[in-house]
C-alpha positions in Angstrom: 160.5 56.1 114.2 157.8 54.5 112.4 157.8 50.0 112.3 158.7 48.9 108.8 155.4 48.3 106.6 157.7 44.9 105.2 157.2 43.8 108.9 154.1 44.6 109.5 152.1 45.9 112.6 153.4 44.9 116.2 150.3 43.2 118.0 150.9 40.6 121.3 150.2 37.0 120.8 149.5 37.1 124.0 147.2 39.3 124.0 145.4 38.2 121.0 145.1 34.8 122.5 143.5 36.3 125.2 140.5 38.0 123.6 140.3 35.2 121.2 136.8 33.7 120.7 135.5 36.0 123.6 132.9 38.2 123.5 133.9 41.7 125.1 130.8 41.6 127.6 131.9 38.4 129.1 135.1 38.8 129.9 135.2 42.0 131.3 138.8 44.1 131.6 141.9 42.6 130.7 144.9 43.3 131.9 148.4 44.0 129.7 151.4 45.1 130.4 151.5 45.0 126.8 152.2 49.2 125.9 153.9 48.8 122.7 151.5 46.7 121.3 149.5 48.3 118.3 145.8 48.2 118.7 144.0 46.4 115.5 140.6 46.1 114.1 139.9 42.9 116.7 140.4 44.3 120.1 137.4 47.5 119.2 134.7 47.1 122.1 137.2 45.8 124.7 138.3 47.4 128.0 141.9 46.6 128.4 143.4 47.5 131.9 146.9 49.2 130.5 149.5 49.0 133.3 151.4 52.4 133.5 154.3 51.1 136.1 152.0 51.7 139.5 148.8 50.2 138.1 146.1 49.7 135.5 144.7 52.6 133.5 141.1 51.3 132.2 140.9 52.3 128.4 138.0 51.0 126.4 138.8 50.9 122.7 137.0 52.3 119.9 137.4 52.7 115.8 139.6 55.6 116.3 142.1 54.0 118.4 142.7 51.4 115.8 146.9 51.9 114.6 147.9 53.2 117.5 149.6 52.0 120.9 148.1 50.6 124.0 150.5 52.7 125.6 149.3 56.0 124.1 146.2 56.1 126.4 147.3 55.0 129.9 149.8 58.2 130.9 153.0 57.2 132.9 153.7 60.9 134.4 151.1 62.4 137.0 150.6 65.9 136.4 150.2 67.9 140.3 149.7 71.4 139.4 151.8 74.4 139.0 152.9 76.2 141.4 153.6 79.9 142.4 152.9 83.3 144.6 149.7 83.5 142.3 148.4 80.1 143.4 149.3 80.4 146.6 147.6 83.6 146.9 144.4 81.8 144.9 144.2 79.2 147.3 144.5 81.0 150.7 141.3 83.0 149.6 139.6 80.1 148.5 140.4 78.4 152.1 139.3 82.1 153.7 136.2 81.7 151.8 135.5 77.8 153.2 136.1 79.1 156.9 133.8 82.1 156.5 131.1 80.3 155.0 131.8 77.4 157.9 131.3 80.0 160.5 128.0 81.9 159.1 126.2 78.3 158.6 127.2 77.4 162.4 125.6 80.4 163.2 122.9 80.3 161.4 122.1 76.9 163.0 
């Protein structure tokens, strides 16, 4: 559900106050735990260290970012792979191949 345009964008004070009369170089990453805040025209050149829960996801922000939310770009899920007999299988050859390929350069030296 989008924010009413009679309110107006969501944007932390706090955040603004921090990047206020800053220059991006200088001040390096700065960190939020601000997610829902929408990213506006003030914040483009800035790194802002996003926290996702565990810790802080670098994003630097550019034009095309502008409108949407910090939390958009720092993921909270960590994906691990999927699984199965065809990825097992995959990665016991790919092991074989690291232990055959040990064994011929130890005996080639």
């Amino acid at each position: 559900m989008t924010r009413s345009l009679k309110k107006g964008p969501y944007v932390d004070e706090k955040l603004l106050k921090k990047i206020e009369g800053k220059k991006p170089k200088d001040a390096g990453v700065v960190k939020t735990w601000a997610r829902a805040s929408q990213i506006s025209p003030e914040m483009v050149g800035w790194t802002f260290g996003v926290h996702n829960g565990k810790n802080f996801i670098d994003v630097f922000v550019t034009e095309d970012m502008v409108g949407h939310r910090l939390g958009e770009f720092s993921s909270t899920k960590k994906f691990i792979k999927h699984g199965g007999r065809m990825q097992k299988e995959l990665d016991q050859k790919k092991k074989e191949a690291e232990i055959t390929a040990a064994k011929a350069a130890k005996a080639a030296a």
